[in-house]
Steps between C-alpha positions, in 0.01 A plus 500: 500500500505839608523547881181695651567884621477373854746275495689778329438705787576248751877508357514828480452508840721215599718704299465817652535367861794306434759801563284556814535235662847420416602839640290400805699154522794651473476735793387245737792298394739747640285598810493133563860436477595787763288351714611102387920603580512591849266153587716281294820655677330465788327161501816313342756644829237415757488186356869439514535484111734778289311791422523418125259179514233702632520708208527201264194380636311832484671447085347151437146656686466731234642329149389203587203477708409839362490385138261207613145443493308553896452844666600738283588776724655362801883477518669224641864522679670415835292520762495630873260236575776197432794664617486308838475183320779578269697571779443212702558277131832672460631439816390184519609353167742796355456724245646275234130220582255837473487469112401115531250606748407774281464260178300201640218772661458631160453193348232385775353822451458440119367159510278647747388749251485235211299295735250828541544472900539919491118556596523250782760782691184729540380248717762581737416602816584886507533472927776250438646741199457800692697322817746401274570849415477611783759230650715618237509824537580494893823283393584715250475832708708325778755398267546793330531720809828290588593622103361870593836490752720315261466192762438138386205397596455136673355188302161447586206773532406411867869589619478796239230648730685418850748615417407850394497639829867399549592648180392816535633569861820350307531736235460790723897519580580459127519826262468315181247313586278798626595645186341212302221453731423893452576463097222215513236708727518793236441286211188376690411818617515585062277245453252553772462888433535494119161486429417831656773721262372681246378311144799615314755339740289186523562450142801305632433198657526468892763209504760636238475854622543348866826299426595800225458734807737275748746408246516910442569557890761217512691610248493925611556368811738171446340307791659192632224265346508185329395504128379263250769264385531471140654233280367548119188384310674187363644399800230489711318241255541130636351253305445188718700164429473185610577547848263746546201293402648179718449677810129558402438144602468563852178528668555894585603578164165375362316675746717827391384429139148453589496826668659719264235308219204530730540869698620644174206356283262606753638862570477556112180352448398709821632815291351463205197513676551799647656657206152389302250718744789796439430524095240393241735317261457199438473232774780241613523186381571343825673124323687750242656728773580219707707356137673830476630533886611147475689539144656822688621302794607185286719803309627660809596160621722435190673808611547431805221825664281574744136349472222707369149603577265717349573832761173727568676828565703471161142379315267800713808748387498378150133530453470859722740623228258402209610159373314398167682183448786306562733669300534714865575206708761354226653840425567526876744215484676648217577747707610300772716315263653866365573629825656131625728500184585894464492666856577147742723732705236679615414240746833474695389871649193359611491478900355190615349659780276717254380221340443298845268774554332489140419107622393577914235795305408178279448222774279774669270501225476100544366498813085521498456740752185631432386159351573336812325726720179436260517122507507523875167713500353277246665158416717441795526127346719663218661733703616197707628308213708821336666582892601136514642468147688803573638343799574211372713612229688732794567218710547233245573562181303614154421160320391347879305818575281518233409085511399593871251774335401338285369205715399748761255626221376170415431390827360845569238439197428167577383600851307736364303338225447196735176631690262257631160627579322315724103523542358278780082486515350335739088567577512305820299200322662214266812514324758811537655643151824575501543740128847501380634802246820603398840317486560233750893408487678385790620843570153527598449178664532591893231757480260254293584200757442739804143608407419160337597357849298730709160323390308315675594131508108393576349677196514360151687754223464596152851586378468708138823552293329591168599843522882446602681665198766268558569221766842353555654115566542619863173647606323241311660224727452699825152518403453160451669420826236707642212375344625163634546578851189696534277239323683289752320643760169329510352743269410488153755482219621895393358544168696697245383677222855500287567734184897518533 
């Protein structure tokens, strides 16, 4: 059969764009992956890993969760947002347990994805997401400002944030430490202005010409600052044993794995949202994507990496420098895996205080300002619920603080979708008609009894609950308890019209 001229022309166009868009892919590869090396670097030292497994990870996020089906533009690699958790995993169970970790959150995030469970995150409450964050990100800064003056910062994020006062009074006497702490506040002060140079500089992105910039002026100058420790490609890959995954049986290493599975499902899933409303490619397949990040993490697990999420400023950058397909966000970690195996070196004249300040510029951008100061005007439930999580996850920990969110949210909509209307009518003559609408639960149930109580005792009542939407185990005793003690009275029996 001979094919039609349209379909002819169809291929001819297919054809024709082909070289387009590869050319397109291929330059948002490479804009991507200047942008993707700095935050790997960065991400895998704050977390208290070698700076090699956050560029491993940033590898597996691009030939392996690249080449899979889900959002096809948004890149996946270590992310700022789990760096406190990482931390507090590593120190807690080693570096030699993260891979187990690693492995048995990718595997809960796949069967979550074979069990379709990947819509049910945009049910999420985005006040406890956003607190989350934002929680996040105020550990984070503190912690890295303690790595801005080459100090070690203290375990938990509370003490991270009393404690800053004390360290930088400390650092004051210290010339190498001023010399970090300056090194870090000019890489932010990169970040923060770079937007306003002219279009040709900006071609380079912000973070790699911000660390390129302070590893420049440490080497001209040879400050006194500590640098990125270096130890090979190969080395740094630790495939768990069977240690590893016996210390996963205690109660805080299933929590660990829960959060890593959970936070990183849900900040990917959160992402590919975002990344949809940025392009008009095709949409994400919200059960695929969720597949892909968890047959990333299972990977980076074997190897003994850094989790993975789906990270919006590597996904906005890749589709802001015209993205067609994934070929960008795979290509990427080609060239992650290039410049890991030809130019590793590279790294050791890294300061750490540069990238410190790569990370405080990131947590910044965590914390809702502006969202906050809306849900106060408008929702102050939500705003409630996000200041809490945040402060939570401060004072307690991450897995902890988000439970507390989350059941701050539930209560919060409970309370709110619990409204009991209630109409009393009473024409001075025969019985009085009490009209109840809405949702009686027993959140509800002291405002009901208090106006049900007020009645008169002497007068005989009419009590209608056809219109209750919904009317719970609790209110529907108290209400018989009523009815009992009023009919008690001497008056005639309450008479309820009933349609819950």
């Amino acid at each position: 059969m001979q094919p039609s001229p349209a379909s002819v022309l169809d291929r001819a166009r297919s054809l024709l764009r082909a070289p387009d868009s590869a050319r397109h892919d291929v330059a948002a590869s490479v804009v991507v992956f200047l942008v993707a090396l700095p935050l790997c670097v960065g991400v895998a030292v704050a977390s208290g890993a070698p700076a090699e497994l956050g560029l491993i990870t940033g590898i597996v996020g691009g030939l392996v969760t690249g080449l899979l089906p889900g959002s096809s533009l948004q890149v996946s690699g270590p992310a700022a947002g789990l760096t406190v958790l990482v931390y507090e995993a590593v120190r807690e169970y080693g570096l030699a347990a993260l891979g187990a970790l690693v492995l048995v959150a990718g595997i809960l995030q796949l069967a979550m994805g074979a069990l379709r469970l990947g819509r049910f995150f945009r049910a999420i409450s985005v006040a406890v997401v956003e607190g989350m964050l934002a929680g996040i990100g105020l550990v984070l800064i503190a912690g890295q400002l303690y790595a801005m003056a080459d100090r070690e910062a203290p375990a938990s994020g509370l003490d991270k944030i009393t404690g800053l006062p004390g360290m930088l009074t400390g650092i004051i006497g210290s010339e190498r430490a001023l010399t970090a702490f300056g090194l870090g506040l000019g890489t932010i002060a990169v970040l923060v202005s770079w937007h306003r140079l002219p279009a040709k500089l900006r071609v380079v992105p912000a973070q790699l010409a911000a660390v390129a910039l302070a590893t420049g002026a440490t080497l001209l100058f040879s400050l006194p600052v500590a640098t990125v420790e270096v130890q090979g490609l190969v080395e740094a890959v630790r495939m768990p044993d069977a240690a590893a995954f016996g210390g996963l049986l205690s109660l805080g290493a299933i929590g660990t794995v829960l959060a890593f599975a959970l936070i990183a499902s849900a900040e990917s899933l959160f992402s590919a949202a975002a990344v949809d409303r940025l392009h008009d490619g095709p949409r994400t397949s919200y059960d695929k994507e969720l597949i892909a990040q968890g047959a990333g993490n299972t990977v980076c697990g074997l190897l003994g990496a850094l989790p993975m999420t789906a990270v919006i400023v590597r996904s906005s950058a890749n589709v802001r420098a015209g993205a067609r397909t994934k070929a960008s966000r795979v290509l990427h970690g080609v060239w992650l895996l290039l410049f890991a195996a030809l130019l590793p070196a590279a790294l050791a004249l890294i300061p750490v205080a540069a990238l410190a300040g790569v990370l405080v510029h990131a947590g910044c951008k965590l914390i809702p300002v502006r969202q906050l100061a809306e849900l106060w005007r408008e929702h102050r439930g939500e705003a409630v619920v996000l200041a809490v999580t945040a402060a939570a996850i401060v004072t307690v920990n991450m897995f902890e603080g988000v439970l507390i969110g989350l059941a701050l949210a539930v209560m919060k909509t409970a309370w709110e979708t619990s409204h009991v209307h209630v109409e009393v009518v009473d024409k001075g003559a025969g019985p009085i008609r009490v009209h109840l609408t809405g949702n009686a639960t027993f959140l509800r149930l002291p405002k009901l009894l208090d106006a049900l109580e007020a009645l008169p005792q002497d007068r005989p009542i009419d009590l209608d609950l056809s219109d209750l939407r919904h009317l719970d185990h609790a209110c529907r005793t108290s209400l018989e308890s009523w009815a009992e003690r009023h009919s008690a009275e001497g008056t005639d029996p309450v008479r309820v019209a009933s349609g819950a």
